[in-house]
MISEDO-686777 format. One record per residue (C-alpha): residue number from 0; residue in three letters; x, y, z. Coordinates in pm, 1 decimal, always signed. Layout:
+------+------+----------+----------+----------+
| resi | resn |        x |        y |        z |
+------+------+----------+----------+----------+
|  NUM |  Ala |        X |        Y |        Z |
...
+------+------+----------+----------+----------+
END
This chain:
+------+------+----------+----------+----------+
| resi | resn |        x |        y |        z |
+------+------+----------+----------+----------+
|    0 |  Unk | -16643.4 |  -3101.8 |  -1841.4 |
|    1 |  Unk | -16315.5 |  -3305.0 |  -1921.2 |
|    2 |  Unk | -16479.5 |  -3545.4 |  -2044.1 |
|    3 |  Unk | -16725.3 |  -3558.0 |  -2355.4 |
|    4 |  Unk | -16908.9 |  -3734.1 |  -2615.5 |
|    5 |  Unk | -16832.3 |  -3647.0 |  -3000.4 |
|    6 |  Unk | -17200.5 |  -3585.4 |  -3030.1 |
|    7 |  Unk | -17176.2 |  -3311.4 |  -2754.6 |
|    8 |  Unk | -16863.0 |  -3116.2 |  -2970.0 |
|    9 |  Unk | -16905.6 |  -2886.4 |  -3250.6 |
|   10 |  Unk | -16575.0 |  -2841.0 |  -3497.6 |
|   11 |  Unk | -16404.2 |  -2554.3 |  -3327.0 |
|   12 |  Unk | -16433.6 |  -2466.3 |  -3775.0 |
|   13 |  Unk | -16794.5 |  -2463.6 |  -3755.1 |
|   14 |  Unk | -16823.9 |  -2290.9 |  -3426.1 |
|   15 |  Unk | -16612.7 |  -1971.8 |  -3553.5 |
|   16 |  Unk | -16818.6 |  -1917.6 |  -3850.5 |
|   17 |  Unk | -17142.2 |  -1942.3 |  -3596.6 |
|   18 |  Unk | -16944.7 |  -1725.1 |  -3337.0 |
|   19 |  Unk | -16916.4 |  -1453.1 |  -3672.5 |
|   20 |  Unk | -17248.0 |  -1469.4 |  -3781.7 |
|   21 |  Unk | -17372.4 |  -1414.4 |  -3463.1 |
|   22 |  Unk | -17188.2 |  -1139.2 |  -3329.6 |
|   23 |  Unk | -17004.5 |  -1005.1 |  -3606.9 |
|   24 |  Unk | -17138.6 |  -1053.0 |  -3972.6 |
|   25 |  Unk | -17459.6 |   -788.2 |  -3954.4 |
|   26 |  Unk | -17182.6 |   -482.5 |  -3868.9 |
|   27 |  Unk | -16961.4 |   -584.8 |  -4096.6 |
|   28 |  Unk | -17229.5 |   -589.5 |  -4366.7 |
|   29 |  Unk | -17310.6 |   -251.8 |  -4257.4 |
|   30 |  Unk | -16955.7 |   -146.3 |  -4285.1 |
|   31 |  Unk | -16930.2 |   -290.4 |  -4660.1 |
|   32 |  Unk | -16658.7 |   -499.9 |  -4499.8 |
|   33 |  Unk | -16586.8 |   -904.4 |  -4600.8 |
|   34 |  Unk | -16446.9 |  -1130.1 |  -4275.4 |
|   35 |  Unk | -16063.6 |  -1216.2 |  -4361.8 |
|   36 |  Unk | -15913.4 |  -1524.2 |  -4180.4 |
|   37 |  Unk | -15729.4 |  -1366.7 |  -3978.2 |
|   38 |  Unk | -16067.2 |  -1226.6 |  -3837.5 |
|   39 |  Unk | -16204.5 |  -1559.1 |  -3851.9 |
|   40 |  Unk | -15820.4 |  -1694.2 |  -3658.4 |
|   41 |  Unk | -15842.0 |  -1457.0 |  -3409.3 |
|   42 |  Unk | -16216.1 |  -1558.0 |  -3309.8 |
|   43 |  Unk | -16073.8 |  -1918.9 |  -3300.1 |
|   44 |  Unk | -15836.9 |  -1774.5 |  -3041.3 |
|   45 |  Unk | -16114.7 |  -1592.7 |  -2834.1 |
|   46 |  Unk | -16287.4 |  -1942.2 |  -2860.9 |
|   47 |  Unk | -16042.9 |  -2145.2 |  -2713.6 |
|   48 |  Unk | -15969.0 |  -1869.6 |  -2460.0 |
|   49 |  Unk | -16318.6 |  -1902.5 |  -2320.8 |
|   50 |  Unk | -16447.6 |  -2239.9 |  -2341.9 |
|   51 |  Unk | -16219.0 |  -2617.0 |  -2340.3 |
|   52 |  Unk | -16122.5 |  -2738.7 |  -2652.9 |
|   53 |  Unk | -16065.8 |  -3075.5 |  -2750.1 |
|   54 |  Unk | -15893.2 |  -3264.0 |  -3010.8 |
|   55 |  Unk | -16060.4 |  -3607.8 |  -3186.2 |
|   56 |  Unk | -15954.4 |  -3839.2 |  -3442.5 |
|   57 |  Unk | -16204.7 |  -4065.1 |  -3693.5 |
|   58 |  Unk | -16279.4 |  -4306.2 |  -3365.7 |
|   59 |  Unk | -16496.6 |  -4099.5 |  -3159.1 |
|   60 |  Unk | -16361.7 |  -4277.9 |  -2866.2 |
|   61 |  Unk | -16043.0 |  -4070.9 |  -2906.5 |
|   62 |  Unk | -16207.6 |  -3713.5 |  -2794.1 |
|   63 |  Unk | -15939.1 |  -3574.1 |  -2555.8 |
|   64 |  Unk | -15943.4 |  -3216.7 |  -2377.9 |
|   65 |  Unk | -15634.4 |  -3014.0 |  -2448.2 |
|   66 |  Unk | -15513.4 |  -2870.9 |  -2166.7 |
|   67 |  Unk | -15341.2 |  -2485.8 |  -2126.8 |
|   68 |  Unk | -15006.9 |  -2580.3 |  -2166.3 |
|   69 |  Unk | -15069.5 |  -2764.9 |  -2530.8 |
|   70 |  Unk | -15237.5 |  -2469.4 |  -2682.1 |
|   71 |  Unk | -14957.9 |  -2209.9 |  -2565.1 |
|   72 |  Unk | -14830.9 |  -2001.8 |  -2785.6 |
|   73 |  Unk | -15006.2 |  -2186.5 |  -3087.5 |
|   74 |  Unk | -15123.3 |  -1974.2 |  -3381.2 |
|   75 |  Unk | -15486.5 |  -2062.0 |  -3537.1 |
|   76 |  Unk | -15458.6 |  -2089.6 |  -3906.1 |
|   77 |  Unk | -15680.4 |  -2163.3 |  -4196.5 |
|   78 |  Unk | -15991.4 |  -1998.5 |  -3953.2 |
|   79 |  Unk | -15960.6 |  -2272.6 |  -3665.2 |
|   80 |  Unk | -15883.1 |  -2562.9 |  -3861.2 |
|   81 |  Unk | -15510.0 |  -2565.0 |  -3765.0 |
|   82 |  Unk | -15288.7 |  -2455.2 |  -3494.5 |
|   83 |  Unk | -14923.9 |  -2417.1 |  -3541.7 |
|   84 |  Unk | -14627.9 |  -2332.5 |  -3335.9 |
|   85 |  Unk | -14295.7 |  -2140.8 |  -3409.0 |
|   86 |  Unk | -14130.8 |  -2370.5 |  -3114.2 |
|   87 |  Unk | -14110.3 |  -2647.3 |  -3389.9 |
|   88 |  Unk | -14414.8 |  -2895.7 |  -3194.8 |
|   89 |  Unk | -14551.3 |  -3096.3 |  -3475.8 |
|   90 |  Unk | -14920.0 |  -2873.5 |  -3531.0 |
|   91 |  Unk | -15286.6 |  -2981.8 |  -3407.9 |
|   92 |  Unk | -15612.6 |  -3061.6 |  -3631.4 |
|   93 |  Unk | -15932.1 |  -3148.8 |  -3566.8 |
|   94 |  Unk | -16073.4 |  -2930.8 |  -3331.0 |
|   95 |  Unk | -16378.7 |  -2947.3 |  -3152.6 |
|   96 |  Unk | -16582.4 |  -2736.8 |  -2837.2 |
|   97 |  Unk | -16882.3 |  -2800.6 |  -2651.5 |
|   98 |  Unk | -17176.3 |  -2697.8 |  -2837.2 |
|   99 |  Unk | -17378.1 |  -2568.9 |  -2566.0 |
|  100 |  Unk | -17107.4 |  -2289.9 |  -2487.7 |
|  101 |  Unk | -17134.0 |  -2115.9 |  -2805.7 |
|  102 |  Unk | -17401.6 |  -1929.3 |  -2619.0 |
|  103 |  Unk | -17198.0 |  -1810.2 |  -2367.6 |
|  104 |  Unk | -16919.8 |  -1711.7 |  -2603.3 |
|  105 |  Unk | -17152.4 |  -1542.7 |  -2781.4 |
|  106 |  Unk | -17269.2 |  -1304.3 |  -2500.8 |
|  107 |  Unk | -16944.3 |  -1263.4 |  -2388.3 |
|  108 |  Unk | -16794.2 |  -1128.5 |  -2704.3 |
|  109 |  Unk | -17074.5 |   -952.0 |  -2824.7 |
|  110 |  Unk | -17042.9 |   -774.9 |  -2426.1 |
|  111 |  Unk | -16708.6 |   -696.2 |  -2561.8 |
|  112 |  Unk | -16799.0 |   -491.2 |  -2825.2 |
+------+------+----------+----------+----------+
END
């Protein structure tokens, strides 16, 4: 799973707000309650906890999986689009997660609760 195709990613962006309306957006309508980033940061987070994440530039060639150690202690910001880091490391765009594990995240956090 290293290894993929830009046609097989989703923007980690996209895949948050399909993560929320999935398993989040009908209780929070119930609740009268409006998703904040933060909500949307932290499912970025619970993304990229569960499933690889990759980086790409404009030449689809350049799709790379990010391993563990680049993603610690990195904050999401602007819901997935951008990870910083308080240890000064330069920050990380451009996103991107296999489509066909949205499912499983899906289960998983809606197991959750």
């Amino acid at each position: 799973m290293d290894e993929k195709k830009a046609d097989d990613l989703v923007p980690l962006e996209l895949a948050v707000e399909t993560v929320y309306a999935r398993v989040y957006e009908a209780q929070h309508r119930k609740a009268g309650l409006v998703c904040s980033p933060e909500q949307l940061n932290g499912i970025a987070h619970a993304i990229a906890a569960l499933v690889p994440v990759f980086i790409y530039d404009k030449d689809p060639a350049s799709v790379r999986r990010l391993g563990d150690h680049e993603l610690e202690k990195g904050l999401f910001r602007e819901c997935g689009r951008i990870m910083i880091f308080l240890d000064g490391r330069a920050p990380i765009r451009t996103f991107a997660v296999p489509g066909e594990a949205l499912d499983s995240v899906v289960r998983q956090l809606s197991a959750a609760g």
